[in-house]
Structure formats: structure tokens, C-alpha cells
C-alpha angles and dihedrals in degrees: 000000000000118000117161139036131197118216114176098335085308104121117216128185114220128188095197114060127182127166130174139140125257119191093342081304115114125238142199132188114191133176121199143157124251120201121214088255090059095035090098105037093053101045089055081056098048093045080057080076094188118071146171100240121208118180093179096181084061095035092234133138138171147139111269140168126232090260086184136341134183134172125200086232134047096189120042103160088109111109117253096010121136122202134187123231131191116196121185103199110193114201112253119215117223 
């Protein structure tokens, strides 16, 4: 199983993992927690939209666009809070 991904050089561990291939485009589906201390720092990545992918237990990489993206929390500056997040990356041509 699946881990870890890789978004712009930012490593992020996931515990749901889900890859096929949709109109000759990959896609992953992942599924991961954020503490209070990341929150920010991944959701300035994620507002970026467009990212290098690297899945290197499945030796894949691509550039991909945020398809759909959700998190169980909209506000995790409260100390000690833990959200999940679910992010869906579509692979991007060109």
C-alpha cells in the first residue's frame, strides 16, 4: 500500500490510496490527516492547484491538477486539532 506522496518536492504521508487511469490521464485519489502545525503550510501548497507528483512506492510521476478536495475541518489553527483531508490529482498534458 501506498504511503507516501510526493507535491512539489513537499512529502505527505497518506493512509487511503487510490490510482487509475482516466482517458489515458492518471489519477489518484488520497486521503491523509493535517495537524494544526501543517495546516498552513499545506494548504498554501494546495491553493498553488497545479503540481509535480511523485508516488515513489509505485515509481510514478506526473503533472497533475487538484480534480476535487475536501477536509473534515475549515479552520485548524486551533492547537492540537487534526483534520482529514481527501485530495483527487488529474494528470495535466503539456
Amino acid at each position: 500500500m501506498v504511503k507516501e506522496i510526493i507535491l512539489n518536492k513537499t512529502s505527505i504521508n497518506v493512509y487511503k490510496y487510490e490510482e487509475k487511469t482516466e482517458n489515458g490521464l492518471q489519477k489518484i485519489s488520497v486521503q491523509f490527516k493535517v495537524t494544526s502545525e501543517e495546516y498552513h503550510d499545506i494548504t498554501t501548497l494546495l491553493y498553488k492547484g497545479t503540481f509535480d507528483v511523485k508516488v515513489p512506492e509505485r515509481d510514478l510521476s506526473f503533472r497533475a491538477k487538484i480534480y476535487q478536495y475536501s477536509t473534515s475541518f475549515t479552520n485548524l489553527y486551533i492547537k492540537g486539532q487534526v483534520g482529514d483531508f481527501m485530495l483527487v490529482l488529474l494528470e495535466v498534458k503539456g
